[in-house]
C-alpha positions as CSV (number, residue, x, y, z in Angstrom):
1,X,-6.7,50.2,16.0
2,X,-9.4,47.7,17.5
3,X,-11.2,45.7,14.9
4,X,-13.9,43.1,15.8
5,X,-13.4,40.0,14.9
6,X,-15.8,38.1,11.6
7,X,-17.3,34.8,11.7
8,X,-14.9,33.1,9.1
9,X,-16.3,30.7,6.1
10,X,-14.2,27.8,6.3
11,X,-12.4,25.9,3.1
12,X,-11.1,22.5,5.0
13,X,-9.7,19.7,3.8
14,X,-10.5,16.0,3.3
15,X,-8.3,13.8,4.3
16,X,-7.6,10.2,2.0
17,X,-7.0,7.5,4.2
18,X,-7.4,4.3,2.3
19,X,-10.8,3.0,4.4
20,X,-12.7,6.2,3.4
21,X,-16.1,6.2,1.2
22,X,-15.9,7.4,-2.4
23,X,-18.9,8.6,-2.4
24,X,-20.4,9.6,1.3
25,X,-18.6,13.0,1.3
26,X,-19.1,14.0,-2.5
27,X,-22.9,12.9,-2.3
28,X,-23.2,15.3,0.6
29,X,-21.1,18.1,-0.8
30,X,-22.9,17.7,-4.2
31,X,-19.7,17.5,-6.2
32,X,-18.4,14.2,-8.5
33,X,-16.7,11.6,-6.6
34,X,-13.3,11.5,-7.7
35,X,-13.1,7.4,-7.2
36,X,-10.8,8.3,-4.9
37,X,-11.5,7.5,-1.2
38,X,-12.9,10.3,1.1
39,X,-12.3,9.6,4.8
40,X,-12.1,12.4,6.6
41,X,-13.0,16.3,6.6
42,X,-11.3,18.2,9.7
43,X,-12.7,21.9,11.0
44,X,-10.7,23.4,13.1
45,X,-7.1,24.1,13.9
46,X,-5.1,20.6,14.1
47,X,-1.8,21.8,12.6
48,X,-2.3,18.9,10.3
49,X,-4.8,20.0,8.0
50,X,-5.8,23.4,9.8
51,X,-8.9,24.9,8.3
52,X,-8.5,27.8,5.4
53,X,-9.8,31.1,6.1
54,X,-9.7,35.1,4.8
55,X,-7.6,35.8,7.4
56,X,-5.1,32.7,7.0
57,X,-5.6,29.4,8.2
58,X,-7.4,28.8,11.7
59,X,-4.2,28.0,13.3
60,X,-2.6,31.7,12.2
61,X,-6.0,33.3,13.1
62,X,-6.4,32.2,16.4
63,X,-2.3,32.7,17.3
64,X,-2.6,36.5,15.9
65,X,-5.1,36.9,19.1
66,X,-6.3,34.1,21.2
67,X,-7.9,36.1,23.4
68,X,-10.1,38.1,21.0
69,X,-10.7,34.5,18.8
70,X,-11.3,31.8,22.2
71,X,-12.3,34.8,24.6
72,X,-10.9,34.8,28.1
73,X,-12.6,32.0,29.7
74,X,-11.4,29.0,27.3
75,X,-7.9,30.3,26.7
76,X,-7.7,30.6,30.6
77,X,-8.9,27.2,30.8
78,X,-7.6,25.7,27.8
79,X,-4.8,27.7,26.8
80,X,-4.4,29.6,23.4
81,X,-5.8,26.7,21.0
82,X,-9.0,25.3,20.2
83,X,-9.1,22.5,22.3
84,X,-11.6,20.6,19.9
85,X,-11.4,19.3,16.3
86,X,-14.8,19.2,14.3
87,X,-14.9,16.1,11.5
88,X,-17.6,14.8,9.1
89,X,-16.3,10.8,8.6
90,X,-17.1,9.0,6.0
91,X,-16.0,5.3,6.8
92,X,-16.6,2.8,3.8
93,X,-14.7,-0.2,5.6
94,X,-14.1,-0.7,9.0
95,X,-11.0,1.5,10.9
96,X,-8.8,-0.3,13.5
97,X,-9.8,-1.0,16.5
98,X,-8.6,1.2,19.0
99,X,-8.1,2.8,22.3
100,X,-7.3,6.0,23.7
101,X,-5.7,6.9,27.4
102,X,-6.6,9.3,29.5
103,X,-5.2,12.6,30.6
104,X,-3.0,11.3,33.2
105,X,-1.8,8.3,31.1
106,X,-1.5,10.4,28.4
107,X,0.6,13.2,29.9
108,X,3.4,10.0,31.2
109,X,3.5,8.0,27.9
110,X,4.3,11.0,26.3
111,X,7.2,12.4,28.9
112,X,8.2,8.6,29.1
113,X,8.8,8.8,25.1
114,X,9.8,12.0,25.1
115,X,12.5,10.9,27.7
116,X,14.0,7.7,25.6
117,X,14.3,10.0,22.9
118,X,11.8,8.5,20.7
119,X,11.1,10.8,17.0
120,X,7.1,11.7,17.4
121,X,6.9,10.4,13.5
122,X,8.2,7.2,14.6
123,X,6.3,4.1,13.4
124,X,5.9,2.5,16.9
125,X,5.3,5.3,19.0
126,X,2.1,6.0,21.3
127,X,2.0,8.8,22.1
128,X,2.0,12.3,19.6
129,X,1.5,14.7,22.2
130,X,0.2,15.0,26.2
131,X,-3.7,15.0,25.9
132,X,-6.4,12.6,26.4
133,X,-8.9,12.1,23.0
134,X,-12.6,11.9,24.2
135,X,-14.8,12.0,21.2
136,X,-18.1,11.5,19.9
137,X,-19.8,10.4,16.8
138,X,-23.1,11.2,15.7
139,X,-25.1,9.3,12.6
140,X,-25.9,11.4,9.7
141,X,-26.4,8.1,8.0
142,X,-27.3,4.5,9.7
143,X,-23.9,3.8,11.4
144,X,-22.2,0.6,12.4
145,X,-19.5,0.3,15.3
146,X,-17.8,-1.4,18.1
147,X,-18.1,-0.1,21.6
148,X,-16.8,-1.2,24.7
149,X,-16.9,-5.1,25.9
150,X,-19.9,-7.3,25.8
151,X,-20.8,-9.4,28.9
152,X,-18.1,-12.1,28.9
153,X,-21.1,-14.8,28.6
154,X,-22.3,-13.4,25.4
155,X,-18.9,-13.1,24.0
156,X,-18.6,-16.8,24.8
157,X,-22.2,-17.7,22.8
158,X,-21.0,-15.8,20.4
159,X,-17.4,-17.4,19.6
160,X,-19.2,-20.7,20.5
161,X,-21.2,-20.8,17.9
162,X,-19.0,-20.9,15.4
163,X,-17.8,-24.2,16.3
164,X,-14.2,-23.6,15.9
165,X,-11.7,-25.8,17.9
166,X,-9.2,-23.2,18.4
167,X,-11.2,-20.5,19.8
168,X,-12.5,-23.4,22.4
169,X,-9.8,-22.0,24.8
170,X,-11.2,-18.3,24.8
171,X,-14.5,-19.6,25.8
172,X,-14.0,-21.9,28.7
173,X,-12.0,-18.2,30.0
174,X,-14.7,-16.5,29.6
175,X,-16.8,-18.8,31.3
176,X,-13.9,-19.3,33.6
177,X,-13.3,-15.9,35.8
178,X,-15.0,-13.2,36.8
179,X,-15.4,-10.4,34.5
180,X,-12.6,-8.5,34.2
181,X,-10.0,-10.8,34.7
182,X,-11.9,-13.2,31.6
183,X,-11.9,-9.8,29.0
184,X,-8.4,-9.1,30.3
185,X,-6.8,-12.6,29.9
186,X,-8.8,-13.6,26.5
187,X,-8.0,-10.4,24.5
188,X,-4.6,-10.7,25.9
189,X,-4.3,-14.5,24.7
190,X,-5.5,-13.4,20.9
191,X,-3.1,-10.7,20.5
192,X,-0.3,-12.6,21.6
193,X,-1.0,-15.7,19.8
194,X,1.1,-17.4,17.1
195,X,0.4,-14.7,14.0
196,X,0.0,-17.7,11.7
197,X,-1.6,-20.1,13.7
198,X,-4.3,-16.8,15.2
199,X,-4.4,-16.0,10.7
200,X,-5.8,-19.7,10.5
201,X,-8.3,-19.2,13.2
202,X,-9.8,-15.7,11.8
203,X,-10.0,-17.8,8.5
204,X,-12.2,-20.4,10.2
205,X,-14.3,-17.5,11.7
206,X,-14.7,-15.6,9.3
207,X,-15.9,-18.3,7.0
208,X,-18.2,-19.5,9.9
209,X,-19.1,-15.9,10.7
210,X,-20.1,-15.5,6.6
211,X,-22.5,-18.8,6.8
212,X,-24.1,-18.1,10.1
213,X,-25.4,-14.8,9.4
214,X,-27.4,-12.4,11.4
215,X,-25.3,-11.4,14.5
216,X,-22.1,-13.1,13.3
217,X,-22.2,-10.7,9.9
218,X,-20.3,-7.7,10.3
219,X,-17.4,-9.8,11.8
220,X,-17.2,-11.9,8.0
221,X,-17.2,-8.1,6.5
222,X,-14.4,-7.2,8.5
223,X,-12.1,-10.2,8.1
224,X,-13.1,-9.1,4.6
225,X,-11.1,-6.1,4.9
226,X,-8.7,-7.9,7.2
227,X,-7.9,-11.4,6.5
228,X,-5.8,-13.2,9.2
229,X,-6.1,-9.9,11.5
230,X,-6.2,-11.0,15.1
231,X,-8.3,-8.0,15.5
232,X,-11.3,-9.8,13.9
233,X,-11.4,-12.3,17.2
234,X,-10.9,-8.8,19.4
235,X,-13.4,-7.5,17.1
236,X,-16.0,-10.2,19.1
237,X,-15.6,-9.2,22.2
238,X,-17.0,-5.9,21.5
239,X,-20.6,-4.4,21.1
240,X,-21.9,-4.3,17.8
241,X,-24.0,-1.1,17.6
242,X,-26.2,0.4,14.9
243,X,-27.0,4.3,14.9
244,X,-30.3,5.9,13.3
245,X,-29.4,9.4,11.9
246,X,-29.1,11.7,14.8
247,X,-28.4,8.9,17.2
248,X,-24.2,9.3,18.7
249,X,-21.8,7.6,20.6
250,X,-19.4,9.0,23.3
251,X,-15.9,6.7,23.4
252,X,-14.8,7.9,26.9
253,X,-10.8,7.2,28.0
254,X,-10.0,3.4,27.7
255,X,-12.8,2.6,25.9
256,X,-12.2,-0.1,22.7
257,X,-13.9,0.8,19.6
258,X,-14.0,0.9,15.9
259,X,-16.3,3.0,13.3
260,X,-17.4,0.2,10.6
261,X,-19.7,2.0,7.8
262,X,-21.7,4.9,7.5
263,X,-21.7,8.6,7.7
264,X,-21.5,11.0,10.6
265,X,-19.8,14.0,12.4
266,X,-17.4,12.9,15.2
267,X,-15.9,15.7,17.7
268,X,-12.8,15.0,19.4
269,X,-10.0,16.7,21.8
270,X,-7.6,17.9,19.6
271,X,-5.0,14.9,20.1
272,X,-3.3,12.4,17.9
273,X,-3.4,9.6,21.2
274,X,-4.1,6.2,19.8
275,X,-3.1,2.9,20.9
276,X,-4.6,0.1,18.3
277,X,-5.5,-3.3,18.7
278,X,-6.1,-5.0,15.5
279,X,-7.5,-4.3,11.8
280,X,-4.6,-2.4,10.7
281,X,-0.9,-3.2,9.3
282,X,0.7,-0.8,11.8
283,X,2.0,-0.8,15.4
284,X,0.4,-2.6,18.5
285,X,1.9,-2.2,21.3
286,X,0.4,-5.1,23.3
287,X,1.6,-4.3,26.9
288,X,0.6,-0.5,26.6
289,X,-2.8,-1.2,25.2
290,X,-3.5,-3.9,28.0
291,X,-2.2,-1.0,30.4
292,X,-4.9,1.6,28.7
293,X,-7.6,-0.5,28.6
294,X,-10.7,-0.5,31.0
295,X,-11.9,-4.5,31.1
296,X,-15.1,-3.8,32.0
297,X,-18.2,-4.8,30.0
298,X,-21.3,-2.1,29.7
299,X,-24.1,-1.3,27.3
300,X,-22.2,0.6,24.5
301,X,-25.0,4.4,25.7
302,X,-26.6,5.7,22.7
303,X,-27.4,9.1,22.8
304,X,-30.3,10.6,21.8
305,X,-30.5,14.2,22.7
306,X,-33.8,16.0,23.2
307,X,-34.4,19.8,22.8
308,X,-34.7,23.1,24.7
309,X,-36.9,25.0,24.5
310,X,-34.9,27.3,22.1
311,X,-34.6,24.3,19.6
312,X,-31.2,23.6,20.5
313,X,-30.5,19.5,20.8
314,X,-27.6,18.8,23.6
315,X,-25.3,15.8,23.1
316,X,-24.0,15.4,26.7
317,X,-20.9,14.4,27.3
318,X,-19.0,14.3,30.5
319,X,-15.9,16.5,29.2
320,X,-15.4,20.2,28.4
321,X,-13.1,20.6,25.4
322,X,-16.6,20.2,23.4
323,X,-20.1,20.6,23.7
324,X,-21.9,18.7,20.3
325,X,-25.3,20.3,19.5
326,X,-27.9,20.7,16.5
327,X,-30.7,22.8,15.2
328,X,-33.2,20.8,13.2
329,X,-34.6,24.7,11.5
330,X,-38.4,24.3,10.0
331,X,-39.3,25.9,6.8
332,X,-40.4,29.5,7.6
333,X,-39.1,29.0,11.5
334,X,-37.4,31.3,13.4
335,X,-33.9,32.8,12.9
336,X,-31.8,31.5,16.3
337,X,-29.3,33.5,18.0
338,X,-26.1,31.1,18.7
339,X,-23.9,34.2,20.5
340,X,-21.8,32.8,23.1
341,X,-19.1,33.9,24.6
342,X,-16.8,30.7,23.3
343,X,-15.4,29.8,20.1
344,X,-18.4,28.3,17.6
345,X,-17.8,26.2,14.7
346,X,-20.9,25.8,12.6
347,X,-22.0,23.1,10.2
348,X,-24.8,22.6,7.5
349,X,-25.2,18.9,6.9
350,X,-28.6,19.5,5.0
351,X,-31.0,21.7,3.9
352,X,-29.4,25.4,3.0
353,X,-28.9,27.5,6.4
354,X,-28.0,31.5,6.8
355,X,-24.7,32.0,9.3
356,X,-24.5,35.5,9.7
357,X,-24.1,36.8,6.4
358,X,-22.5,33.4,5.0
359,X,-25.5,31.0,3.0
360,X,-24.0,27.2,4.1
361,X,-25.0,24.3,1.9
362,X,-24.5,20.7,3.2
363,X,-20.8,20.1,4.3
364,X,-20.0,23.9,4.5
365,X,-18.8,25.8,7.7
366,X,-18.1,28.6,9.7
367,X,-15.9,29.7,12.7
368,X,-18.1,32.2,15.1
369,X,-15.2,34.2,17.8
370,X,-15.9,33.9,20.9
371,X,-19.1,36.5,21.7
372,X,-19.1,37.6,17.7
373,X,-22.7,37.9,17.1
374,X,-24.4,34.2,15.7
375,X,-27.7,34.1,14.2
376,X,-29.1,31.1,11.8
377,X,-32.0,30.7,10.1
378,X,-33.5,28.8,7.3
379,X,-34.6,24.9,6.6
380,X,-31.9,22.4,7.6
381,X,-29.7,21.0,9.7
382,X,-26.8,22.9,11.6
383,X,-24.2,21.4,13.9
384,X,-22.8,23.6,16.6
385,X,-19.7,22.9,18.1
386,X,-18.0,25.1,21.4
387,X,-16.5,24.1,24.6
388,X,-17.5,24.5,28.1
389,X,-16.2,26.8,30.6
């Protein structure tokens, strides 16, 4: 016998990774920290920690009947998974610096692994599975990060002022060639440098970085968390960017970055794809990375979105496994209706906001099937989450 589908209240787990905040996530769930750090909370169906619902977790719902949970259009586009996994990240020191490929790259590092026989748990492998990893963060707090390469002549100023001999080389390069080729050969250069001779220079840096202050201070906080890390020198080629709440990022393919501090909700494709390069005791693979990465510098694109005429605020992104949105509701606005014809995940990340019949509280969720009716109402703040077909 038909049966429509619900809109699901999810239970979703938080994930422990050692640079997590201890207090971010239980301040916004309005439970006790547990002194324990609190990194991550995933919504969605990533087989590692899929959601929880009435029905089974989000993975079992959505393989009972993709078509009746996605709807026609994503699975036909997608295939019979929600291509998307919803976070709220809590970062209370800084993650490694990374990189992700794209689609194409991703699809032949992972046959070329898959082909040398290479265990998808094993410590130096790339790549987990065949799909690209787009995302984007968006403040809930004020937010520091890494994006993308400064212009080489600013990277220069920068490392010059700290009046360290051995970074001398990296600067006359980036004064040297034009701009590719100076990002290119200089981040090349520190992560192929003598480990203890590079550990000697991030000392100097660092302790330079910590007396000059100002622009030079978040790179003395992250040698803090990773002394002797050739990442920290990486670390100052990069854009140093602060978000307001409601401000976000979008860390297209090949694009180096790191979270730093702060609160937010990040929105991913649902891949495991990450090639590192620095902060962080485990694999770099140096040749890979320098194959992944785009050497071009650019302003790092803060997003602000601005609303429709239905209240709905757009986070553009130039992808279609999600589509990032938010109601800012009004005490005694109107109720919205969120019906779409894709699969919905929404979030409260303040105020207290009706779902249907589910009454969300900061950090709480729900998955809407694709074309189950979606109203919300209330005073807060709700995240919606979709894709595009």
């Amino acid at each position: 016998m038909y049966r429509k589908s619900l809109m699901d209240r999810l239970d979703n787990t938080v994930r422990p990774y050692a640079w997590g905040s201890t207090t971010a996530i239980p301040e916004l769930l309005g439970v006790r920290p547990t002194g324990e750090p609190q990194a991550e909370m995933w919504m969605g169906a990533h087989p590692g920690a899929p959601s929880r619902t009435g029905r089974g977790t989000l993975v079992e719902v959505i393989a009972a009947d993709p078509a009746q949970e996605l709807g026609a259009e994503a699975v036909a586009k997608f295939g019979p998974r929600l291509p998307f996994l919803l976070k709220i990240l809590a970062a209370g020191a800084p993650l490694s610096l990374q990189v992700h490929p794209d689609l194409a790259q991703a699809k032949e590092g992972y046959d070329d692994e898959e082909r040398r026989g290479i265990p998808v748990d094993a410590g130096h492998r790339n790549y987990k599975d065949a799909n690209h990893k787009p995302e984007l963060i968006c403040a809930l707090t004020e937010f520091d990060g890494l994006c993308g390469f400064r212009e080489p002549a600013r990277a220069a100023e920068l490392l010059d002022a700290l009046r360290v001999d051995s970074l001398k080389p990296y600067v006359d390069l980036l004064h040297a060639h034009p701009e590719e080729a100076a990002l290119r050969e200089v981040l090349t250069a520190v992560l192929t440098a003598d480990r203890a001779e590079m550990a000697h220079t991030v000392t100097e840096a660092a302790a330079a970085c910590a007396r000059l202050g100002g622009d030079h201070a978040p790179y003395a906080d992250i040698a803090h968390h990773y002394p002797g890390d050739p990442g920290v020198i990486a670390a100052m080629l990069l854009n140093h960017v602060r978000l307001q709440p409601g401000e976000a990022l979008f860390l297209g393919a090949g694009i180096p970055h790191a979270y730093l501090s702060g609160l937010g909700v990040e929105i991913m494709a649902n891949s495991d794809n990450v090639l590192r390069c620095g902060l962080t005791p485990k694999h770099v693979d140096v040749p890979e990375l320098l194959r992944i990465v785009r050497f071009e510098a650019a302003d790092p694109g803060v997003l602000r979105p601005e609303a429709s005429p239905d209240g709905e605020e757009v986070y553009e992104t130039p992808i279609d496994e999600f589509r990032l949105s938010r109601y800012v509701l009004p005490e005694g606005g109107a109720t919205h209706d969120l019906t779409r014809p894709t699969p919905q995940i929404l979030l409260c990340t303040a105020g207290s906001v009706r779902a249907g019949e589910h009454e969300l509280s900061p950090g709480q969720s729900v998955f809407v099937p694709a074309g189950e009716k979606a109203e919300v109402s209330g005073t807060g703040t709700v995240f919606r989450a979709t894709v595009i077909v």
